[in-house]
C-alpha positions as CSV (number, residue, x, y, z in Angstrom):
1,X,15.7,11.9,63.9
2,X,18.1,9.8,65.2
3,X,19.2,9.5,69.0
4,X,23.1,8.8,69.7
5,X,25.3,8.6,72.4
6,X,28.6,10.1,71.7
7,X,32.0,10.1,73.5
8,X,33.6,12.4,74.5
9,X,31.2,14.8,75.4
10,X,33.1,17.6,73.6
11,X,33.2,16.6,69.6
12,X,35.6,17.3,67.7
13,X,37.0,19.8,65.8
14,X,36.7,18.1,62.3
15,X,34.1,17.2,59.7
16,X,33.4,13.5,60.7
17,X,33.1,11.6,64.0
18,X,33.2,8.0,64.4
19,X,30.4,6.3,65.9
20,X,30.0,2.3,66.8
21,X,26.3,1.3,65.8
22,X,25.0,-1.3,67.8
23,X,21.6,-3.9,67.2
24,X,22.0,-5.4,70.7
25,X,21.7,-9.1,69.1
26,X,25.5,-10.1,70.4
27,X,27.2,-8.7,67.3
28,X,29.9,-5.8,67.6
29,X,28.1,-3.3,65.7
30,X,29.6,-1.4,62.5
31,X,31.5,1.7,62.2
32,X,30.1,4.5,60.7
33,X,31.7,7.9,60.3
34,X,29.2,10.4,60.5
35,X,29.0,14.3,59.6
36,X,30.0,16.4,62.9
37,X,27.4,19.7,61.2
38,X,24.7,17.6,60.9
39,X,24.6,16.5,65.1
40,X,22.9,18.5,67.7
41,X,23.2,18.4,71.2
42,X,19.9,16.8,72.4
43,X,17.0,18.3,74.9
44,X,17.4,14.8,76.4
45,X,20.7,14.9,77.5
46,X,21.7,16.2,81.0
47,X,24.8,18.3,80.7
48,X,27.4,15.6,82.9
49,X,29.3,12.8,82.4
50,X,31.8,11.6,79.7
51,X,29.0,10.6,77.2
52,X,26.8,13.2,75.5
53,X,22.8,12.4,73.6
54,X,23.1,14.0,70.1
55,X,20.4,14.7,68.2
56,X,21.3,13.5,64.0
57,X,19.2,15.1,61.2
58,X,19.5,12.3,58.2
59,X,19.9,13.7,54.8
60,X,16.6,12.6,53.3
C-alpha cells in the first residue's frame, strides 16, 4: 500500500488523477496519472483542509 497526498480533497469525477511523485533529493518529481477506482480515502487522514491522504492499492 501506498500513502498519497492528493489535492483537492474532493477527486474527480473521471478515471485518472494526476499526481506529482516526489524523492525529496532536489529534483521536481515525475507525473504520474493514476487510476481514481483504485484510491481510498485513508484512516490516517483527518477530514480538513485542501489536501486529502489516499490510500493506493497497486496492481500486483
Amino acid at each position: 500500500m501506498t500513502i498519497l497526498a492528493i489535492h483537492p480533497r474532493e477527486l474527480p469525477k473521471t478515471e485518472t488523477v494526476e499526481v506529482r511523485l516526489d524523492a525529496g533529493s532536489g529534483s521536481t518529481g515525475q507525473r504520474v496519472m493514476i487510476l481514481v477506482e483504485r484510491l481510498t480515502l485513508s484512516d490516517l487522514d483527518q477530514g480538513e483542509g485542501v489536501t486529502a491522504l489516499y490510500e493506493y492499492e497497486t496492481p500486483y
